[in-house]
C-alpha positions, 0 to 999 in steps of 0.5 A, spaced: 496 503 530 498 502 523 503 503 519 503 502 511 510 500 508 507 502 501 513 507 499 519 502 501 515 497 497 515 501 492 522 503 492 525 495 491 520 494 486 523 500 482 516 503 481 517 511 480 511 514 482 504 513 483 501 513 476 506 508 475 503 503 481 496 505 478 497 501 471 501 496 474 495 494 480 489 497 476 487 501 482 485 508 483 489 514 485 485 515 490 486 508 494 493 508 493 494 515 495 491 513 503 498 508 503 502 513 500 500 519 505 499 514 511 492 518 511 486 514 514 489 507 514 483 504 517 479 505 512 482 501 506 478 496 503 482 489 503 480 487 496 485 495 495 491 491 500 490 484 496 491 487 490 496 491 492 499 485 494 498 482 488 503 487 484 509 487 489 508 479 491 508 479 498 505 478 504 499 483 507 504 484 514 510 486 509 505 491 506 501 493 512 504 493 520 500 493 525 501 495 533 498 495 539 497 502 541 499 503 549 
């Protein structure tokens, strides 16, 4: 199972809404929105999540969590 922890990120770096991630990462609304809402999370791109982890400088285990399902 996986888990998008884009909204907390979002928080500590002090950005507002998802226009304002869009200019700071050059992404489009759509591949953001997916993290946002926690929809269809297998289907993200890497280059997406690198360039997300770019933006907020951190790991991609802080921006993505991953759980075995039981």
């Amino acid at each position: 199972m996986l888990k998008s922890n884009l909204r907390i990120l979002m928080a500590e770096h002090q950005i507002d809404d998802i226009t304002e991630l869009m200019e700071k990462s050059g992404l489009s609304r759509n591949s953001i929105n997916k993290l946002y809402r926690g929809t269809q999370l297998e289907t993200i791109k890497l280059e997406t999540l690198f360039k997300l982890c770019d933006t907020f400088q951190c790991k991609l285990s802080e921006l993505i969590e991953y759980s075995p399902e039981k």
